[in-house]
N, C-alpha and C positions, 0 to 999 in steps of 0.2 A: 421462689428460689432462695435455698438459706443464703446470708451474706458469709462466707469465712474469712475467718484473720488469726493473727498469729501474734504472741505474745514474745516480743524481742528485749532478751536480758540486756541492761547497759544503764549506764549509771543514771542516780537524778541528777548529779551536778559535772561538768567540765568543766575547770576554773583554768584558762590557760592565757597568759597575760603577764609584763612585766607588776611586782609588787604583789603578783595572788597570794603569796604566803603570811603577808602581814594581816590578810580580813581569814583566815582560814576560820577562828572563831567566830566569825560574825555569820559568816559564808552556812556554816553549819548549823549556826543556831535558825536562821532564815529560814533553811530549809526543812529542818523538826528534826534535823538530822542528830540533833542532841543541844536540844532548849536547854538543857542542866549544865550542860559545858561540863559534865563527867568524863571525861576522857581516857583510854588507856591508848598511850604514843607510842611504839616502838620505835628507837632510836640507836643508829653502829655509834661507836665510838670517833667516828672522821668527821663527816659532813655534818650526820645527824645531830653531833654532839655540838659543834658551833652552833647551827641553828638554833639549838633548844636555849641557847642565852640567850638570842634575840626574841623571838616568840614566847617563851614561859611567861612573860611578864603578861602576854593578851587571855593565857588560856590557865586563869588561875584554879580551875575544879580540874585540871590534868593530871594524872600519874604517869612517871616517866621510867619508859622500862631498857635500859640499854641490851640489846642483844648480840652476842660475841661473833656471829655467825650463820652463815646460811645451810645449817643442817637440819634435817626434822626432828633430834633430839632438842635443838634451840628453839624448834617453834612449840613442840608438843611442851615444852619447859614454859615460854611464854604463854602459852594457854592456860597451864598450871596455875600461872602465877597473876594471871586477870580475871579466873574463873568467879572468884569472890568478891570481887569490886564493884558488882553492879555497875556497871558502865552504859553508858549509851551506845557506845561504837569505839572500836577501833583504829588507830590511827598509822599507819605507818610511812614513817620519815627518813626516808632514804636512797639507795640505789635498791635494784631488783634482789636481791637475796633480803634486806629489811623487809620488802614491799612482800616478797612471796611468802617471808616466815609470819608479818601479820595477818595475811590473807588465810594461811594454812590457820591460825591459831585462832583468825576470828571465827572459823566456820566452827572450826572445835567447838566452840563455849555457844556458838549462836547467835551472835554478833555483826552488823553490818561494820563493811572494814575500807576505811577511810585511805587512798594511795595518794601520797603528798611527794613524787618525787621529784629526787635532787641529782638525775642525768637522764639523759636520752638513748642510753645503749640500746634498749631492745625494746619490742611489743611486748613484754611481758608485766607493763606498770597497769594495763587493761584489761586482762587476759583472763578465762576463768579457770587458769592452771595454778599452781605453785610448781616450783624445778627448786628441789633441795636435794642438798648432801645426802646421801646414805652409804649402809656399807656395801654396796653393791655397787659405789661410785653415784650417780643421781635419781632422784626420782621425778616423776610429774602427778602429783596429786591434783583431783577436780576438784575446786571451791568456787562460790560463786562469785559474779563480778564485781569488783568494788562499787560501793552507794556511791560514792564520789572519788572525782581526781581533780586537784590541784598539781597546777606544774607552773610555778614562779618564772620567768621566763631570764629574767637578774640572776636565779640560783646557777639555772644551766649555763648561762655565761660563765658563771667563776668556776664549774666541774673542767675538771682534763677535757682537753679537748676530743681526745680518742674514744670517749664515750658519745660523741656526737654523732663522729665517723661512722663507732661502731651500730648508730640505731639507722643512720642513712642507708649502710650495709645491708639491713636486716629488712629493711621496711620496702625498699628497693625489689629484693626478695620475693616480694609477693609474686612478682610480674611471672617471674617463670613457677612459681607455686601454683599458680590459678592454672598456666600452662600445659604441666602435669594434669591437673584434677581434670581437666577438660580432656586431653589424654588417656586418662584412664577411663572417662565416660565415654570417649567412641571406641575404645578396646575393649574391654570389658563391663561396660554399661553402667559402671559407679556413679549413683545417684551426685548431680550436682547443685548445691545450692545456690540458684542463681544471684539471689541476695548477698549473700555470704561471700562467693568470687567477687562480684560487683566493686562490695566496700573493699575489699583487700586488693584486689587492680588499681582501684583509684585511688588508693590511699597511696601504692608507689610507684602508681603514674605522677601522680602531683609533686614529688618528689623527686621522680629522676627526672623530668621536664622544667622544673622550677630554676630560673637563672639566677639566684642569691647563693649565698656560700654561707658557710658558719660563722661567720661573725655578724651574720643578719637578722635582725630580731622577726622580720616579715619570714626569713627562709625556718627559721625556729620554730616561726607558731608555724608553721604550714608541717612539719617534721613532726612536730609534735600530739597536731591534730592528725595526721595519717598514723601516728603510733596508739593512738588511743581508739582509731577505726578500725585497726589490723587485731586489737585486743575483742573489741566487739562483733567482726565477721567470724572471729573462732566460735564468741557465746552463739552467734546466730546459727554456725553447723554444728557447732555438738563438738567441735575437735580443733587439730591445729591444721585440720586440711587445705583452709584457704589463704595460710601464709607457711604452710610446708611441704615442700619437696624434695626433687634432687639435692637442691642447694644445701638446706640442712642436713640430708643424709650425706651429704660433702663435709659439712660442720661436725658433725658428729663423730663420722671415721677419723678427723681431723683428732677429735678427744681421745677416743678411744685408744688410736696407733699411739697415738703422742701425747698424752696427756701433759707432760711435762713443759712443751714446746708448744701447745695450739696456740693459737692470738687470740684474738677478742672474738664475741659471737659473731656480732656484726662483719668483722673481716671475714671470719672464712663464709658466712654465708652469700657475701655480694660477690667473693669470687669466685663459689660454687655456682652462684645465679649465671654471672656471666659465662662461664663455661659450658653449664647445660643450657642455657640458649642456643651457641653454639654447636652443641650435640643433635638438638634439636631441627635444626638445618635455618636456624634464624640466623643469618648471618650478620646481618644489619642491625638487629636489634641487639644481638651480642657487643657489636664494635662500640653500638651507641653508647651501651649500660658500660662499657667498659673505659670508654673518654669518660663519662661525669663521674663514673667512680673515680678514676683519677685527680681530677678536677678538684673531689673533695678530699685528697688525698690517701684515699682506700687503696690497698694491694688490688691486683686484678692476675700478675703471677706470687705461683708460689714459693718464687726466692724473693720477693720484696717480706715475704712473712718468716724465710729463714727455711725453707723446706727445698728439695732438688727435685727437676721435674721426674723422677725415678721415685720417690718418694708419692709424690702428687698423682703419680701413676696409679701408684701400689693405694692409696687414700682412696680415689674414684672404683677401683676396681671394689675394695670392702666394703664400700657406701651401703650397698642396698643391704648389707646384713645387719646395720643398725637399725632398720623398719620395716621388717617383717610383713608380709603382707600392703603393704604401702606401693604402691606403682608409680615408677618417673619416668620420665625417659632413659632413666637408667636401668632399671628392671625391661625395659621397654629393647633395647638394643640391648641388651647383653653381651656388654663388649667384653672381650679375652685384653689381655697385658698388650701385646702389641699393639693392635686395634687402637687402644686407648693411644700410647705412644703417639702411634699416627693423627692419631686427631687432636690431641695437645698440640705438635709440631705445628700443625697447621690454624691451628686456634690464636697461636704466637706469632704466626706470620698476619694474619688477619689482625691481630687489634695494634700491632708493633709494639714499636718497645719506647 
């Protein structure tokens, strides 16, 4: 009987730890990840730009590329611009628009691409997507996963706190995304990858169960290792299946209606989560996910984010037209404008206020 197995993309290094950012050279060269210390850094002008006065002095064969923005003009322009450097790898130093434009730009050239980041907002510092500007509003381009992540655990302390919030939001998320996918497996037979559900459940079970708060370096590494599983169950199905659902087609309509007014990813994603839980006739686990989102001080309505439940309405109603083909609970009930009303009402009586 042949044996089979399966080749699972995900990085050779997780460096997650207070101080990881001072050995990044050392970390790298260890690994043959770039013995020459040839580096090309992609760095924004905020975070990045402190950091690189601290670190420049460890990674003297570096080149330091400041990037103005998270559009694919500014990644395809950074590729331009490291294609001749012969470099060993990649490095990008930043929040998720740095980390996606180096990713987009390391695949361009060929390059293994280094994510060194500096908050916790979203799965996307793991992920084998990029999300850039375009003129069509955003894109999701496929690149592969980063060879490595470092996440300083000291950096994320000194980020806004709201970027912490927002990756709790998102990672949280999974619980009702796996929900869905399971959903659409006894409705329509969509293939599920048992592996792939698995790490993205546990990455935010361990998260919404965990009794530390944000200013805990234990509740940190545990948020941070679930942000770096929820990037890797995507490589394991091929997609963003098993950390997206309802909830993000909740985050999305969020953009789309209001671009001008949405909050953070993570916000409207934990209160889409908690919602379609609710939808979903989990009542209990709705009220739960909705105390710890409190807890860490995340929206769970949507007047704590500046929107009127008429509003909130009209959001859930257009959800399913921002993913096509995608099945939630919401495609699943095809609820009409009232209907929705009604089940808000009572979703706000369920978690209180």
């Amino acid at each position: 009987m042949p044996v089979l197995t399966r080749l699972i993309p995900s990085p050779l290094v997780v460096d997650i730890r207070p101080g990881a950012l001072d050995d990044l050279g050392c970390v790298l060269a260890d690994e043959r990840i770039s013995h020459s210390g040839k580096l090309a850094i992609a760095v924004s002008g905020g975070s990045g730009a402190r950091l690189r006065e601290r670190i420049a002095p460890t990674l003297p064969g570096a080149t330091w590329y400041e990037v103005g923005g998270g559009t694919i003009d500014d990644a395809v322009r950074l590729a331009s611009d490291i294609k001749a450097g012969h470099y060993d790898a990649v490095v990008g130093l930043g929040g998720g628009k740095i980390i996606d434009c180096a990713k987009f730009a390391a695949a361009r050239v060929g390059l293994p691409m280094v994510a060194v980041a500096t908050n916790l907002a979203h799965d996307g510092l793991c992920s084998p997507v990029a999300t850039l500007d375009n003129d069509a509003g955003s894109g999701s381009y496929g690149v592969p996963n980063p060879i490595a992540v470092v996440i300083d655990l000291n950096v994320i302390r000194e980020a806004p706190v709201r970027f912490v919030r927002s990756g709790i939001g998102d990672v949280i998320s999974n619980i009702s995304a796996v929900a869905d996918w399971e959903l659409a497996n006894r409705v329509n037979g969509e293939k599920v990858d048992g592996l792939a559900a698995a790490m993205a459940r546990q990455a935010g079970e361990s998260v919404l169960r965990h009794p530390g708060g944000i200013g805990d370096n234990g509740f940190l590494q545990v948020l941070a290792e679930a942000l770096v599983l929820s990037g890797i169950a995507m490589s394991v199905s091929g997609d963003s299946r098993p950390c997206s659902g309802a909830c993000h087609e909740i985050h999305h309509a969020f953009d789309v209606l209001h671009p001008k007014r949405a909050a953070a990813h993570g916000e409207q994603c934990g209160l889409g989560a908690a919602f379609a839980m609710y939808l979903r006739g989990a009542h209990e686990e709705s009220a739960y996910m909705a105390t710890v989102l409190r807890r860490h001080g995340l929206p769970v309505l949507p007047e704590e984010i500046g929107f009127t439940a008429d509003e909130f309405v009209h959001v859930v109603e257009y959800a399913p037209r921002t993913r096509p083909g995608r099945y939630t609970i919401l495609e699943h009930l095809d609820l009409k404008t009232e209907q929705i009303k009604d089940i808000y009402a009572d979703y706000v009586k369920a978690i209180g206020s």
